[in-house]
C-alpha positions in Angstrom: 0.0 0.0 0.0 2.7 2.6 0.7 4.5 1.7 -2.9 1.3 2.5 -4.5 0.9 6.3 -2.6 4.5 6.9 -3.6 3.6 5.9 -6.9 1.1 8.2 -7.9 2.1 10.9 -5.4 5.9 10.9 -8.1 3.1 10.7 -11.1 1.1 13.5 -10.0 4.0 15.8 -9.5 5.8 15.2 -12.2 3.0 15.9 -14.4 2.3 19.3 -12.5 6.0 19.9 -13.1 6.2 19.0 -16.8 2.6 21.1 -17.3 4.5 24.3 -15.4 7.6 23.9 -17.6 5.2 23.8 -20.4 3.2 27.0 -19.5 6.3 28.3 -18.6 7.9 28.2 -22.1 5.1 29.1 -23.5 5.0 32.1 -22.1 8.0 33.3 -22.7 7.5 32.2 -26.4 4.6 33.8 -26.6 5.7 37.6 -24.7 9.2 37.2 -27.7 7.2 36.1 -31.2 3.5 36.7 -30.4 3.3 40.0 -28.5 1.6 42.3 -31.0 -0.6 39.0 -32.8 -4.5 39.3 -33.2 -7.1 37.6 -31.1 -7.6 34.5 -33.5 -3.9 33.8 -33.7 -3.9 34.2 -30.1 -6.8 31.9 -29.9 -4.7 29.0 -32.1 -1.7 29.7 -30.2 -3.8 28.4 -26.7 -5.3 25.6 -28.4 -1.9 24.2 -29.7 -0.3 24.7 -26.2 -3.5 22.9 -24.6 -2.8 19.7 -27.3 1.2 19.8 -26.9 0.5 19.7 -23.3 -1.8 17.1 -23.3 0.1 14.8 -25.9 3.2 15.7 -23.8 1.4 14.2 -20.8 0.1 11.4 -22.4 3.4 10.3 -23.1 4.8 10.8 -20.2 2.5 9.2 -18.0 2.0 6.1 -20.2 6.1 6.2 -20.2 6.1 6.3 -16.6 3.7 3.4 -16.2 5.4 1.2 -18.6 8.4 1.4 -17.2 7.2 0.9 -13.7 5.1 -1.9 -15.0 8.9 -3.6 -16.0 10.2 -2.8 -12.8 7.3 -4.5 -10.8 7.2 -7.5 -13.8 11.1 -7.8 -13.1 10.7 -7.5 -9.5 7.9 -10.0 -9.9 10.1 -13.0 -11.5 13.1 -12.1 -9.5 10.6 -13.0 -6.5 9.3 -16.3 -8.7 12.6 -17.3 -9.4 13.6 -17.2 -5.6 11.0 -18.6 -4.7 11.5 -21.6 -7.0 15.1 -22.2 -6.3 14.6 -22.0 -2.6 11.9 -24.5 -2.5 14.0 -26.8 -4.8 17.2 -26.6 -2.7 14.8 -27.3 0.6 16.2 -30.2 1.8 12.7 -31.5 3.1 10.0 -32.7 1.0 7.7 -29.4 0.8 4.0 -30.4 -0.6 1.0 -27.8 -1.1 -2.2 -29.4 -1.2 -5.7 -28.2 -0.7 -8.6 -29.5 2.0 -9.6 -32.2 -0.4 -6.1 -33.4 -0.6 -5.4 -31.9 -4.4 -1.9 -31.1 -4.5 -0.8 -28.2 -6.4 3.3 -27.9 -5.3 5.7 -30.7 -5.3 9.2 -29.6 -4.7 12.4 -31.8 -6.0 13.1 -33.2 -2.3 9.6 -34.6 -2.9 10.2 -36.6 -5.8 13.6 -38.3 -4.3 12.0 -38.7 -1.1 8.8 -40.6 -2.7 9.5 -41.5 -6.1 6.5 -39.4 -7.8 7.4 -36.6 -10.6 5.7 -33.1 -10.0 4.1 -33.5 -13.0 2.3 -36.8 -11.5 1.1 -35.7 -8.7 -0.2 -32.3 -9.2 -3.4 -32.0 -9.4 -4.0 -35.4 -8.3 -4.9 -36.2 -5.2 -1.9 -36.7 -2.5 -0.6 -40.7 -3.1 1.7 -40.9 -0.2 -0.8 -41.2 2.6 -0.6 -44.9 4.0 -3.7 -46.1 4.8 -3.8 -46.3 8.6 -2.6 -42.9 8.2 -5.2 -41.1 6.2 -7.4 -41.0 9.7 -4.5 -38.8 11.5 -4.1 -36.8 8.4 -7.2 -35.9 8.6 -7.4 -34.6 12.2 -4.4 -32.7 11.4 -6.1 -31.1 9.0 -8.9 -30.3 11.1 -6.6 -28.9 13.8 -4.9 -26.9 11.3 -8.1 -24.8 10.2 -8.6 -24.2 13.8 -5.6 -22.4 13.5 -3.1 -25.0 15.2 -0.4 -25.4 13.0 1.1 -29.3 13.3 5.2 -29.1 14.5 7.5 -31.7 14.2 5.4 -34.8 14.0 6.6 -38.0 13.7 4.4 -40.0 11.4 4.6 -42.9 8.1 5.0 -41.6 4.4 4.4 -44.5 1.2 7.1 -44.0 -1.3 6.0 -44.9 -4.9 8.2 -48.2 -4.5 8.8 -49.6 -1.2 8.0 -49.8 2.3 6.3 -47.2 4.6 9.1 -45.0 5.9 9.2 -42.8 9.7 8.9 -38.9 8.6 8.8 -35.9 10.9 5.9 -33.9 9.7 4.8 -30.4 10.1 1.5 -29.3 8.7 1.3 -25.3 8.4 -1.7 -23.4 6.8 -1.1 -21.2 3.7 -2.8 -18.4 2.0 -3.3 -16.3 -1.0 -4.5 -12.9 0.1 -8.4 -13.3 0.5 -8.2 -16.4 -1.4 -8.9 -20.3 0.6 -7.1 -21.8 2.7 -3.9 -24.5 1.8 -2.0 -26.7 3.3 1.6 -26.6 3.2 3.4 -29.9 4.6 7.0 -30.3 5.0 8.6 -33.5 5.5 11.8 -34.9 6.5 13.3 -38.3 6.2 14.5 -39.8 9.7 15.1 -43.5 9.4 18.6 -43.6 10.4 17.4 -41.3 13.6 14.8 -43.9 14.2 17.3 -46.4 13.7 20.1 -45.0 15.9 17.3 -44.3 18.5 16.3 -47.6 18.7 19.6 -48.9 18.6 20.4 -46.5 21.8 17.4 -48.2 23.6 19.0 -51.6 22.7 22.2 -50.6 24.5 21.2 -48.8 27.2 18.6 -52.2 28.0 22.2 -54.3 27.4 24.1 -52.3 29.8 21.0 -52.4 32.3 21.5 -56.6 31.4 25.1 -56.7 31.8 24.6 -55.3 35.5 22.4 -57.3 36.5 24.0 -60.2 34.8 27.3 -59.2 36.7 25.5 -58.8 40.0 23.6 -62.5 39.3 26.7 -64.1 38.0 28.4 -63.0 41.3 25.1 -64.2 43.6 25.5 -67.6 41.6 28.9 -68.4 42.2 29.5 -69.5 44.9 26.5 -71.7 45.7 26.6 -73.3 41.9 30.6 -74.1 42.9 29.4 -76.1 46.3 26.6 -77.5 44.5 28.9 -78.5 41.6 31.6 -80.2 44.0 28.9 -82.2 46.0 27.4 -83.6 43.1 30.9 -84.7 42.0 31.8 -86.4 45.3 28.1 -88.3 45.7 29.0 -89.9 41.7 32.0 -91.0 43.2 30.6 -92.8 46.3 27.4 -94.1 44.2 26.8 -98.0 43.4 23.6 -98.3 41.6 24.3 -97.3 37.5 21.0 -95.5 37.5 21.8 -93.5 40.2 25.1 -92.5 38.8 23.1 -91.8 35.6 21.3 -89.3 37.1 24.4 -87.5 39.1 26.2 -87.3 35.6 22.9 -85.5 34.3 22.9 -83.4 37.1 26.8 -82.4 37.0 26.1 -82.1 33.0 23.5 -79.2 34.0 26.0 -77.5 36.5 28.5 -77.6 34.4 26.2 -75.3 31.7 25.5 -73.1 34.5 28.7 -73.0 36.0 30.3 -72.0 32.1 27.5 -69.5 31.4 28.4 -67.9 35.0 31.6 -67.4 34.2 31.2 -66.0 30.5 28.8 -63.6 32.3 31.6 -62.3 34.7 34.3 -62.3 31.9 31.7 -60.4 29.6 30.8 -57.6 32.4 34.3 -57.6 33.7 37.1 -54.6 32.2 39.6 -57.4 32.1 43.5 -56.2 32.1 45.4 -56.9 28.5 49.2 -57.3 28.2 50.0 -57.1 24.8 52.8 -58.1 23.0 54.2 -59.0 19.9 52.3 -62.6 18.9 53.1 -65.1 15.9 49.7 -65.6 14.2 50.8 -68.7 12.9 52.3 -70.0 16.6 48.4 -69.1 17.9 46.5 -70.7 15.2 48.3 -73.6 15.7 48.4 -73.7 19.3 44.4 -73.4 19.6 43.6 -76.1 16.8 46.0 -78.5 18.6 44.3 -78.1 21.6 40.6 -78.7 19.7 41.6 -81.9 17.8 40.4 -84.4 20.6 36.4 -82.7 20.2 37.0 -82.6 16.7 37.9 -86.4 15.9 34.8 -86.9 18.7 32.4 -85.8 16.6 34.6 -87.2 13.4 34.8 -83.6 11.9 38.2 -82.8 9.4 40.2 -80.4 10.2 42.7 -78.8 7.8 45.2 -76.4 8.7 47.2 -73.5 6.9 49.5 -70.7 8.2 51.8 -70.3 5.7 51.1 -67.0 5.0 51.2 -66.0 8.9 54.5 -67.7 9.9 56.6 -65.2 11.4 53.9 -62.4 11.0 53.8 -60.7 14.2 50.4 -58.6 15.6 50.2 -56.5 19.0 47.9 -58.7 20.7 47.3 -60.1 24.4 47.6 -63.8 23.6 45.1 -65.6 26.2 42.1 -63.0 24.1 43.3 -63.9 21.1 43.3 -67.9 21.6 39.6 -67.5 22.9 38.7 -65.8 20.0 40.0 -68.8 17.8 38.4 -70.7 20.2 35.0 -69.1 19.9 35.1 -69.1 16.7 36.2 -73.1 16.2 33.6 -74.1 18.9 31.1 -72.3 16.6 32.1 -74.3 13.3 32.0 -77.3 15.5 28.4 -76.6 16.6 27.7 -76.1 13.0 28.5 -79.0 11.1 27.2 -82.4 11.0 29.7 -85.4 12.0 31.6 -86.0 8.9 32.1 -82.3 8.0 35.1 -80.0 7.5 36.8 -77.4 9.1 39.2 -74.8 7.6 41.6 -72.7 9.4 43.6 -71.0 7.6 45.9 -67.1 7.9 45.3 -64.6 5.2 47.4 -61.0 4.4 44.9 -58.4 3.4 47.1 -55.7 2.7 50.4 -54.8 3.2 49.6 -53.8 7.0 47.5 -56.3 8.1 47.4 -60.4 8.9 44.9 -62.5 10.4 42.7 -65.6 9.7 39.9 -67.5 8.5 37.4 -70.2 10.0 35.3 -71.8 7.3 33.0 -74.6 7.9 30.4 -76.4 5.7 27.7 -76.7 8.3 24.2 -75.7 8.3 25.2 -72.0 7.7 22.7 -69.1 9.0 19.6 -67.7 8.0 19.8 -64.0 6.7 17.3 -62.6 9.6 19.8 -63.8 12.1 22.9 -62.8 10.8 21.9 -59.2 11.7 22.3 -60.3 15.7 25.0 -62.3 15.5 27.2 -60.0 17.6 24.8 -58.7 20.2 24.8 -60.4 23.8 22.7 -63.1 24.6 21.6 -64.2 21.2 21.9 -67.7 19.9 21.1 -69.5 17.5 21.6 -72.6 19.0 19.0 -75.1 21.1 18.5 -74.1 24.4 20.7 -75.0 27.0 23.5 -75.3 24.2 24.9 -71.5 23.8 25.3 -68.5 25.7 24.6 -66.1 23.2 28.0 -64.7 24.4 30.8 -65.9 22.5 30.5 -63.3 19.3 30.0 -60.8 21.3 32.8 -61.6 23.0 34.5 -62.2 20.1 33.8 -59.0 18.9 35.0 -57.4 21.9 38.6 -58.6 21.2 38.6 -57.8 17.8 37.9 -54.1 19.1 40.5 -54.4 21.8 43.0 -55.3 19.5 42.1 -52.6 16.3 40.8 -55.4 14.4 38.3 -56.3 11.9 36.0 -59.0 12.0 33.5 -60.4 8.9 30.8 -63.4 8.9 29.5 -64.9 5.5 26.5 -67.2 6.0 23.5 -68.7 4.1 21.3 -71.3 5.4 22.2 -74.3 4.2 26.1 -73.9 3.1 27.8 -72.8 5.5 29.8 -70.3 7.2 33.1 -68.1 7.1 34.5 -65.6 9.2 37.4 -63.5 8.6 39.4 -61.7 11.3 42.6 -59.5 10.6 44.5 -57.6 12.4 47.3 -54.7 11.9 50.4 -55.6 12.0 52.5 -54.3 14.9 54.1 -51.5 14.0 51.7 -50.3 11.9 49.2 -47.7 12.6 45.7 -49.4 13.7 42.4 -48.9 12.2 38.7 -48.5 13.4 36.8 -52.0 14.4 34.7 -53.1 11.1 31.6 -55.7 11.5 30.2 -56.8 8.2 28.0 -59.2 8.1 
């Protein structure tokens, strides 16, 4: 409103202006040439001033206009063009749409967030509404009209291909001078915040376990150890067979708890290292020595080969990295039926880094569990036969020691795990888990 008063306050006076200079030299040609001219010459004389002055006008004022008709036309696609680019660059997906759900502006985050082209979805009604949404969309709606604007809302959008995805959704009204009222709703993708949050509930609810695990495990001890030794000492001054049977049962089952205790207070406890320099070979050969007798048990092959870790040293304590050979072996045996195989063998990576493989052809590992391997107290394995503590623990080492660790699995052919770590001497990298 004040651009238009300056407007035609700057028209008005320079017309007055231009008329004055008009009169003005008018005059003075008039009082030089036409001093002593009759009345009808006179009488022409006004009449041509009154058309010069109006033509004069005329074309000034229709100048005047035009060119502030370009200035506000410039002005005006400047603004559009602004407007454009900054709702392109929005990094949200911004949407206009109308009560009835008609959308009329689809920005570019839009299409890569959902998969729909502007030029599908405008004027069409809004596709990306899940169904058990559409009832909350609409009470946003109605909320929004009572003038509460909708802020940072988490909610479900439908891509054009795919699964329903978390968004965080705010809902604002928009519009056009007197005209009705839109909706404008901006959107932003937050997965991998959902993800990470949930992911931060998982551990905090771990660490809450692993306290109460180390406060069990230290509660259990004691009386599993007495209960443990008496059982032991009643087999040996038992007769009958059935008798003895059962005691073996019995010292079977304390044995499982008496092992699980202990992992507990290993897996809770911050457990002192003293590295040194180790032969990957000397370990690898050490800890499948030590595993043949369960092995030929269960008539499983084992086949052995560290030629290309002889004499390759890592920075490692030793005792953590025998259990993780260990883990990983008594994992394989698990696996396979009697009859199977067993590979151990070392690998160089790179220049910088050694370590070694565990293969087996078991029964392999279905793709929804491979996700958990790692995490504490999952198994895969009957109950009363795992932990659910031994990759987690593995994975601890591998992080203790700069390592990397990687699991390969399909149900039904097996599995392979690949640990390396740096060489010593050379500058360690960040833990990698792949599954």
């Amino acid at each position: 409103m004040p651009e238009k008063r300056w407007f035609w306050a700057t028209l008005t006076l320079s017309c007055i202006t231009l008329v004055s200079a008009v009169f003005a030299a008018w005059e003075v040609v008039e009082n030089r040439f036409f001093r002593y001219a009759n009345y009808v010459t006179l009488h022409y004389l006004y009449i041509t001033r009154g058309i010069a002055s109006s033509l004069l006008l005329a074309f000034w004022a229709a100048w005047f206009v035009l060119r502030q008709r370009r200035k506000s036309e410039e002005e005006l696609r400047r603004s559009r063009e602004r407007y454009r680019g900054l709702l392109e660059v929005f990094p949200g997906a911004v949407i206009l749409y109308d009560s009835s759900r008609r959308v009329l502006e689809w920005n570019a985050s839009a299409e890569r967030m959902y998969g729909y082209g502007k030029d599908e979805v405008c004027g069409s009604r809004l596709p990306v509404i899940p169904q058990a949404k559409t009832g909350e969309l609409e009470d946003f709606i109605g909320r929004v009209e009572r003038g509460e604007p909708i802020l940072d809302v988490e909610t479900m959008r439908q891509p054009k291909d795919g699964e329903a995805f978390e968004v965080q959704l705010s809902l604002l009204p928009f519009r056009e001078s007197a005209g009705p009222l839109f909706f404008l709703e901006v959107t932003s993708d937050i997965r991998e915040r959902v993800r990470w949050r949930q992911r931060m509930l998982e551990i905090e609810k771990l660490t809450s376990m692993g306290k109460m695990a180390a406060g069990t495990a230290h509660h259990l001890n004691s009386p599993l150890t007495a209960l443990l030794i008496r059982v032991q000492m009643m087999r040996q001054r038992m007769k009958e067979d059935a008798l003895a049977a059962d005691a073996a049962r019995l010292e079977e089952g304390l044995n499982f708890c008496s092992h699980f205790v202990r992992q507990l207070l290993e897996f809770t406890r911050a457990a002192s290292m003293q590295k040194s320099p180790q032969d990957v070979a000397s370990v690898v050969e050490s800890v499948t020595d030590f595993f043949l007798p369960a092995l030929r048990a269960k008539r499983v092959a084992l086949s052995v080969d560290v030629s290309l870790g002889r004499g390759r040293m890592v920075l490692a304590d030793r005792n953590l990295l025998e259990s993780l050979l260990l883990t990983l072996l008594s994992n394989a045996l698990d696996a396979v039926l009697p009859g199977g195989e067993i590979r151990v063998f070392c690998r160089q990576t790179s220049a910088g880094r050694i370590g070694f493989v565990v293969k087996d052809n078991g029964c392999g590992i279905s793709a929804a569990c491979r996700e958990r391997l790692f995490e504490p107290f999952f198994t895969t394995k009957e109950p009363g036969k795992g932990t659910g503590l031994g990759l987690a623990m593995a994975k601890n080492v591998v992080l203790e020691h700069s390592g990397t660790i990687e699991l390969e699995s399909h149900a039904g052919e097996g599995t392979t795990v690949y640990v390396d770590f740096p060489l010593a001497g050379v500058q360690p990298v960040s833990l990698k888990v792949k599954l």
